[in-house]
Each structure stands twice: as C-alpha cells, then as structure tokens.
C-alpha positions as CSV (number, residue, x, y, z in Angstrom):
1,X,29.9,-57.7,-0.3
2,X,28.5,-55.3,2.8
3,X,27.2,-52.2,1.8
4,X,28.7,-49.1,3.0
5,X,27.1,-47.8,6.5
6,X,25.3,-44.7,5.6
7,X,26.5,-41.7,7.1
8,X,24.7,-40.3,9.8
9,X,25.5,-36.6,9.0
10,X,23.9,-36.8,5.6
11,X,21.1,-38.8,6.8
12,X,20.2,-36.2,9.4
13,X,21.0,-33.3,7.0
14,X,18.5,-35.2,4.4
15,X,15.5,-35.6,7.0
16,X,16.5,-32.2,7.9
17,X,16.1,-30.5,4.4
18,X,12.8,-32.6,4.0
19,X,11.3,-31.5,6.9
20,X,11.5,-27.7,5.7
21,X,10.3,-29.1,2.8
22,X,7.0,-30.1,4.2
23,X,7.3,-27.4,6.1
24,X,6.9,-25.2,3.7
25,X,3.6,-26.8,1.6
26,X,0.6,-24.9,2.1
27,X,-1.8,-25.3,5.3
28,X,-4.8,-27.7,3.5
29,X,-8.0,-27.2,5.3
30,X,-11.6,-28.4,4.5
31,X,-15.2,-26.2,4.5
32,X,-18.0,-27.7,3.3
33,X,-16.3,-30.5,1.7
34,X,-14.3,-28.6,-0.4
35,X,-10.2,-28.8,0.3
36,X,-8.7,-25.6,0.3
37,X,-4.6,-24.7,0.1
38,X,-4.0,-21.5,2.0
39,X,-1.4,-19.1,1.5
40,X,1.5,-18.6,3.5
41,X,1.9,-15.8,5.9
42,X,3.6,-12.8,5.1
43,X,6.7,-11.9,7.2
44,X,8.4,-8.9,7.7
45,X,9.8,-6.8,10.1
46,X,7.3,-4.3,11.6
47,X,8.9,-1.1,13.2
48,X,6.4,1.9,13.0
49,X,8.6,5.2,13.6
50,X,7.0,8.5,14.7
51,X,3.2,9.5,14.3
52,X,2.6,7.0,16.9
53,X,-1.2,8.3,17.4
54,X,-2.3,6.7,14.0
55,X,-0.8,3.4,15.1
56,X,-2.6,3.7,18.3
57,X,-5.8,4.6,16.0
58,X,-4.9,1.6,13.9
59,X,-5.3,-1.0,17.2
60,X,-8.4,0.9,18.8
61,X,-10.1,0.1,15.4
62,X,-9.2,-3.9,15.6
63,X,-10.3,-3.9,19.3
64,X,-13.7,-5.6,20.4
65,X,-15.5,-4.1,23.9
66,X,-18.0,-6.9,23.7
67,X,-18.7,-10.6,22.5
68,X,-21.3,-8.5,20.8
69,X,-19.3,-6.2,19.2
70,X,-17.1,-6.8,15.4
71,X,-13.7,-4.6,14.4
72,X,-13.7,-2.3,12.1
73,X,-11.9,-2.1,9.0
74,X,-10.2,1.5,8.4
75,X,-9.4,3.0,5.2
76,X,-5.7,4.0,5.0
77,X,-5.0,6.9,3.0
78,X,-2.2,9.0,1.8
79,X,0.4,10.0,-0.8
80,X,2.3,6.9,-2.1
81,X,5.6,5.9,-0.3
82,X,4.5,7.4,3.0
83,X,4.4,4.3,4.8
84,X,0.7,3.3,4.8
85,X,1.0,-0.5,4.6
86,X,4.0,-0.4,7.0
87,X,1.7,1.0,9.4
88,X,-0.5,-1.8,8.9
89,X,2.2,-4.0,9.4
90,X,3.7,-2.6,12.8
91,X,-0.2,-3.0,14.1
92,X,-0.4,-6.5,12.9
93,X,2.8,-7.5,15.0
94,X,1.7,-5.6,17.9
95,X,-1.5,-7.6,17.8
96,X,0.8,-11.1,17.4
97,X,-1.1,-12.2,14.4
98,X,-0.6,-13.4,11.6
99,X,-0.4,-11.4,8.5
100,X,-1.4,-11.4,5.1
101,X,-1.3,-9.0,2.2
102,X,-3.2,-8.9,-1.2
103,X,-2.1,-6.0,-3.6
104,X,-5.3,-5.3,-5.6
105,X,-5.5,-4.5,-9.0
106,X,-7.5,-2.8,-11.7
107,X,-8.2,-6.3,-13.0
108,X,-8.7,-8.1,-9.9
109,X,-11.3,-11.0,-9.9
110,X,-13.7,-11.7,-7.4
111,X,-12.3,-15.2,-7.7
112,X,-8.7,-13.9,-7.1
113,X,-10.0,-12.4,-4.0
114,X,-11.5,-15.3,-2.3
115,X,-10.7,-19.3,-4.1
116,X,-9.0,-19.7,-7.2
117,X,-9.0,-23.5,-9.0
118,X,-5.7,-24.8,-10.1
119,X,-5.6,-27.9,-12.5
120,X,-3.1,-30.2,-10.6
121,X,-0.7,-32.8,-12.2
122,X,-3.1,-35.8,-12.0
123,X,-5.6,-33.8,-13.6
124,X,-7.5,-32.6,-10.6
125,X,-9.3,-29.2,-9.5
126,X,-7.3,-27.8,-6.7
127,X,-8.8,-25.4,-5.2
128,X,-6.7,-22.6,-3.7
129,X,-7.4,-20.0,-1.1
130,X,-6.3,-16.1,-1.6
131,X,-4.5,-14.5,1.2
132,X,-7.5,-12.6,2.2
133,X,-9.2,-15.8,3.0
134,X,-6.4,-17.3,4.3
135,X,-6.7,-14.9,6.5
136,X,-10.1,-15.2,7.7
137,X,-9.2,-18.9,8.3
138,X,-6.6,-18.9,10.1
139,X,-7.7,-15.9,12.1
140,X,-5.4,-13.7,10.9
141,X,-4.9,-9.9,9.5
142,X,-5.3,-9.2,5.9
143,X,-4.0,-5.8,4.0
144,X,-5.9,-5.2,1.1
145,X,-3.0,-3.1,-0.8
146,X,-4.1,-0.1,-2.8
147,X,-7.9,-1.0,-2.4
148,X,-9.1,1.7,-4.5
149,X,-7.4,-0.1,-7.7
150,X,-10.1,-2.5,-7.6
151,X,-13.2,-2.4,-9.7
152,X,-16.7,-2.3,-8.5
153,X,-17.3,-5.9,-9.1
154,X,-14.6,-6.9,-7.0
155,X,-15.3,-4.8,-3.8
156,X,-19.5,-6.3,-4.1
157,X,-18.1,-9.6,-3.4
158,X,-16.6,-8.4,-0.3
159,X,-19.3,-6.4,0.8
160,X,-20.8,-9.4,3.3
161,X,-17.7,-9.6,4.3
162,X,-17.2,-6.5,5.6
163,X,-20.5,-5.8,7.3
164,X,-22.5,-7.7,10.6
165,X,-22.0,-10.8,8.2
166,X,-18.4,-11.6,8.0
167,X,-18.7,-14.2,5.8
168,X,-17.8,-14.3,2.0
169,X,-18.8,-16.3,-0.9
170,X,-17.5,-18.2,-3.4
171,X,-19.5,-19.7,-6.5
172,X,-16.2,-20.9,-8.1
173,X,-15.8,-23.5,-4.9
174,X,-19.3,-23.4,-3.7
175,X,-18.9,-22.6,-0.8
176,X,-19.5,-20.1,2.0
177,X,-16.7,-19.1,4.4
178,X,-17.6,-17.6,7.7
179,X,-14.6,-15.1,9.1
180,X,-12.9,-16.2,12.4
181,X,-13.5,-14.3,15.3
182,X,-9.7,-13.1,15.8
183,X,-10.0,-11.9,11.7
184,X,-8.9,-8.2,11.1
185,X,-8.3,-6.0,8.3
186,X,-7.2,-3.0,7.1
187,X,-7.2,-1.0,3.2
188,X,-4.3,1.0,2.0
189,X,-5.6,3.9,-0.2
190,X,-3.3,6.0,-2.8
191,X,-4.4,9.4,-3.7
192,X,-3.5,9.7,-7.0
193,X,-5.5,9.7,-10.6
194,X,-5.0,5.5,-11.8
195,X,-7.8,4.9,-9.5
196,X,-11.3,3.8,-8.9
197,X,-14.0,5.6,-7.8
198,X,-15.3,3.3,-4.4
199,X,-19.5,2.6,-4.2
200,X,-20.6,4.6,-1.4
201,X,-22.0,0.9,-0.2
202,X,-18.5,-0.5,0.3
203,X,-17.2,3.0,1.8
204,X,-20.0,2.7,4.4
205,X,-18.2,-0.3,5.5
206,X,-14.3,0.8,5.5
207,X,-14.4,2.9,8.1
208,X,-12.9,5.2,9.8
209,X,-10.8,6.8,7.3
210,X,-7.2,7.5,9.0
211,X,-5.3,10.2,6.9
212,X,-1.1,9.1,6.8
213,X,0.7,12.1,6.3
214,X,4.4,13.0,5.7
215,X,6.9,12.5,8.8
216,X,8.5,15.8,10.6
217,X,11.5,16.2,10.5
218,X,13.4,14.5,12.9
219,X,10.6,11.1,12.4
220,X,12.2,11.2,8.8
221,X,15.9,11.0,9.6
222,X,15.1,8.2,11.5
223,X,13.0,5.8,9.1
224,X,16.0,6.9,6.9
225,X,18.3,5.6,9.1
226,X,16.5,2.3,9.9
227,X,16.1,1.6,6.2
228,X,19.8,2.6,5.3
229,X,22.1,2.5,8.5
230,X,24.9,2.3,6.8
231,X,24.4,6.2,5.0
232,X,27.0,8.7,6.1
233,X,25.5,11.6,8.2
234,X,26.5,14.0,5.0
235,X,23.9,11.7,2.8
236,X,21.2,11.6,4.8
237,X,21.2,15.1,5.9
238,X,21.0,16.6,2.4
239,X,18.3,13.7,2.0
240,X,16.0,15.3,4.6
241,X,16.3,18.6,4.0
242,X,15.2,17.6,0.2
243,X,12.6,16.0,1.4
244,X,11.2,18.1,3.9
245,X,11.7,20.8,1.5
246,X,9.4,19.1,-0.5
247,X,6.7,18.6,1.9
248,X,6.6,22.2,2.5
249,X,5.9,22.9,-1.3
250,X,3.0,20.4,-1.1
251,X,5.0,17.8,-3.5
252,X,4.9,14.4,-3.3
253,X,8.2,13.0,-2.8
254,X,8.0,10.7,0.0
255,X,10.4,8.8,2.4
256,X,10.3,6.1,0.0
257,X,11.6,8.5,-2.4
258,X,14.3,9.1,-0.1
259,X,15.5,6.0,0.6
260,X,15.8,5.1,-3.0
261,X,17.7,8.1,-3.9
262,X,19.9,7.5,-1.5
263,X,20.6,4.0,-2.2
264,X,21.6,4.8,-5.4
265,X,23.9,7.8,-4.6
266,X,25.5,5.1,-2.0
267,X,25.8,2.6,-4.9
268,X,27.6,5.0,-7.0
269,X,30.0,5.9,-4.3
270,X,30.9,2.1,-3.6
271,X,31.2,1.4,-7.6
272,X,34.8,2.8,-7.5
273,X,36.5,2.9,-4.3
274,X,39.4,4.0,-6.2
275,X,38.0,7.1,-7.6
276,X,34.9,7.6,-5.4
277,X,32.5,10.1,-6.6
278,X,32.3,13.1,-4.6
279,X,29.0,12.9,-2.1
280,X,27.2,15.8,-3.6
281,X,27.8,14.8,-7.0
282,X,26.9,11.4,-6.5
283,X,23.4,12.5,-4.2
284,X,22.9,14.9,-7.1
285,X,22.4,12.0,-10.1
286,X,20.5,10.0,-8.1
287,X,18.1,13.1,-7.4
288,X,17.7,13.1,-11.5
289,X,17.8,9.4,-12.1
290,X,15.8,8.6,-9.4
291,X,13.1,11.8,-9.4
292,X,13.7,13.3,-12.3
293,X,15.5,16.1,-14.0
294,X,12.2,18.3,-12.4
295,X,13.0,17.6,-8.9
296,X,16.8,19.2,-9.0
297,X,14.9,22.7,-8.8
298,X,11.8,22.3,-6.4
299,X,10.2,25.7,-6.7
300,X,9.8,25.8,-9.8
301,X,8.1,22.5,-9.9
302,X,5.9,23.5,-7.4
303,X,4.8,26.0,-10.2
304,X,3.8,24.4,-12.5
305,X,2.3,22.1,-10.3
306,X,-0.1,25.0,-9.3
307,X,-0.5,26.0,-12.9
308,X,-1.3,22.7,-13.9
309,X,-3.6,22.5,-10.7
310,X,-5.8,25.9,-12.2
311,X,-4.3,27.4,-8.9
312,X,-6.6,30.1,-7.7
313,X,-7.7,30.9,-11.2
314,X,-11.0,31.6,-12.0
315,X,-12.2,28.4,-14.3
316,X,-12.4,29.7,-18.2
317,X,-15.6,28.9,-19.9
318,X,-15.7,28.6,-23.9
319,X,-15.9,32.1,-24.8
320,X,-13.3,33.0,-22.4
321,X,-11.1,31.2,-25.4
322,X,-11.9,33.6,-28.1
323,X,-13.7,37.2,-26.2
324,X,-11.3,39.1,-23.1
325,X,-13.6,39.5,-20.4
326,X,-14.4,43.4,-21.1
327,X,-15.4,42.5,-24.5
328,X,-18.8,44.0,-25.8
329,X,-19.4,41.0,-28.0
330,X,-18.5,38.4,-25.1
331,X,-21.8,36.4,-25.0
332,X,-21.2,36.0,-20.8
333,X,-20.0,40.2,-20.2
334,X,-22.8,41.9,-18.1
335,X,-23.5,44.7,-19.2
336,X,-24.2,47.9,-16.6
337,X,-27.1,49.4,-19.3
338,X,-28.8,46.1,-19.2
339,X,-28.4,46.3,-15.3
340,X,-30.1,49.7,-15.1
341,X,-33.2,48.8,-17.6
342,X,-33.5,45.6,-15.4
C-alpha cells in the first residue's frame, strides 16, 4: 500500500515553526573555555517625547573622540514613573544597538550580575550569561534598572567594569570577560527611601549625573497620548491638568501615574456600554483606586507632606518635648543675666 504524499503546506509550515524555534535558543558563545548562553535582547519601542536636551546628553555621554578615549556611564535620576529608563531606551535605538536591561535588586548577587550556573537535564553545569554581560559580548547597551537597590557587594564586582578596565570577573565561571569596544551603559536611579546608600568608589565611576524631571505641560499631553491614543480629549485633559497640578505642589505623581489612571477610568467606561459611566465619575474612581483616597484633594496633601517633611521648622531637641522655649527651667533657654555676667 503507498503512503500518503505529505503535504507540502504542512511540511513548509513545520520547518517554518522550527526555524523560529531555533531561532529563538540563546546565542552560545565561548571565553576561556567556558560556554556561555547569552540573554536575549530586549525589544521595545523607543520614542523619547519632549526634554530632548537630556537625550542629546544621554548620546554625548556614549560618544568616543578618540581610539584612546572610553564612554561614560551616566547616572539617571529622578522621581519614579518619569520616564528614566525610557530615556535610556530612545538613546539605545538612536545608537542602533542592541539593548539589554537588568532590574537590580536589594538581593542581587554578584553572580546574577555577571554568570549564573544552571544544572541541565543531563546533569551538566550550564553556565549562563546575565544581560549585563550579554551585553558586553555582543557589544551592546545595558540598563542597570534602579541601580541604587543594589547592595554594596554587588556594585564592587562591577567596579573594574566601569573604570579604564572594562573588564569584569567571574569566580563562579572562572573566567574574565573583557567589554567590547561598541559596549555602553547607563543607571536608572529612584529617589525615594527603599534604597541603598552608593560607595563613593562606584559613584566616581557613574558619571555624570543627568537629573529627569517632570514634563511641561504640553510634553505631557503628548506621552499621554502616545501611550493611550485612543482617550477622549475630555480624559486626558482633566488628566494633565491633575498632573501638572501636582508637579506644582512638588508631589510625586508622575506620567506613569497618569496613564494608569486613565486606563482604568477608560476600562470602566467600556465595562458597560449600555450604561456608561459618566467621564468625570469614572476619572474620579480611578484617581482613588489608582492614587489614593489622598490624591482627590491635592493641597492638602501637599500639607502634610510639608509637615511630615519638618517644613521650615526649627528641629526640636529633647527638652523642647517637655520645657516651652521661654521656660526658666529649660536646660537649652539662654538666659540674658548669664549673658551680662559673661
């Protein structure tokens, strides 16, 4: 009996789906004998809207003038959800490289950071490379996310790395990686508490420091409308004026915050066609649900932010607590008598 011909569409559509299969596998390379399985790329789409001098600061910092001369790798700091690592990203496609991202942690290894071994199926030590290597490698752009999450330890095993060097180290492999010449980087900083303090070592070598500030006004209504095209004028107005609102009040509610909020409200409104919810009702719960109950009335947050923040108030010491400051008996209250027989 003859066997049925095999169809050529399915044997195609096989080789294709096994091809993007390979495809896919991680780049194996070797260095000093050791294999290594890098990570894949990161891809994303890298629009960069307004402050367009910190992107041009971005680039100058990953330029070389000489064979002589090595980049530098900038600290990027600001409030969260300003748009710090999409900056990083925008520079990275205007460079045509390839792009890698580590998001660092308070319990980051140095071993995460460089080569990690992997027990395979067959009982083997596979050794696998961290994106920030993999970028090194391949001659590519690394974003170490939230650096300053990172402990001490951590940030030393970089510190060739980031000097005249470029080279890092890894005892776990045993092995020493030299950077390629086309490697860049960049570290995204948040200013907030749940940090570490940097060494002043490693700070020496992140530099400059390029501050990311909130968007104006019209720069916000725009990343708005890239991220959410399909918000009605109505939404995105009262979204702005919230936020820029905010910005004014020194609070940190951020374009991220934004865009969130509003993708909620928008959600809400879609939930029930039928019975849609009115736009300021719906923009309203998603302030609360999304910010809080604190951000419906921003001045007064701002307050108690202040307060919170000592304000201008002079700082109280101990018997502040229990004398008023024109008490005889406060152990601190100058007297004028003791002036005079001074």
């Amino acid at each position: 009996m003859n066997s049925p011909s095999p169809n050529p569409s399915e044997d195609r559509s096989s080789k294709h789906s096994e091809s993007d299969r390979f495809a896919r596998e991680p780049e194996v390379v070797q260095i000093g004998g050791v294999e290594l399985k890098l990570a894949h790329p990161y891809e994303a789409a890298g629009d960069w809207i307004g402050q367009n001098e910190l992107l041009m600061q971005l680039l100058a910092c990953w330029l070389t003038v000489d064979e002589t001369d090595i980049p530098l790798t900038p600290r990027l700091i600001g409030s969260p959800g300003v748009g710090k690592t999409q900056l990083a990203i925008a520079a990275t496609k205007r460079q045509g490289l390839p792009l890698y991202i580590y998001q660092c942690t308070a319990d980051t290894r140095p071993e995460d950071l460089l080569i990690t071994p992997v027990l395979s199926r067959g009982g083997e030590i596979a050794y696998h490379a961290s994106p920030l290597v993999s970028a090194m490698i391949t001659g590519g752009v690394c974003i170490l996310d939230e650096g300053n999450r990172m402990n001490e330890k951590s940030w030393a095993s970089l510190a060739p790395l980031f000097d005249t060097r470029r080279y890092v180290e890894s005892i776990v492999a045993g092995i020493t990686i030299p950077a390629s010449p086309e490697f860049r980087s960049a570290v995204t900083m948040n200013q907030d508490e749940s940090t570490f303090e940097i060494p002043d070592y490693i700070l020496s070598r992140l530099q400059p420091t390029l501050q990311v500030g909130f968007p104006n006004k019209q720069d916000e209504m725009a990343i708005l409308q890239y991220h959410l095209p399909f918000a009605e004028p109505e939404m995105l107005a009262l979204t702005v004026d919230f936020l820029q609102r905010s910005h004014e009040l020194k609070l940190d509610f951020s374009p991220r915050d934004g865009i969130n909020l509003l993708r909620f409200a928008i959600k809400r409104m879609k939930q029930n066609p039928s019975h849609p919810v009115a736009h300021d009702a719906a923009w309203q719960e998603a302030l609360e649900k999304c910010l809080g109950d604190e951000a419906v009335d921003l001045e007064s947050l701002a307050e108690r932010r202040k307060r919170t923040l000592g304000g201008d108030a002079v700082p109280l010491g101990l018997a502040d607590l229990f004398f008023d400051s024109d008490d005889p008996l406060h152990p601190d209250r100058e007297d004028e008598d003791d002036d005079d027989l001074i």
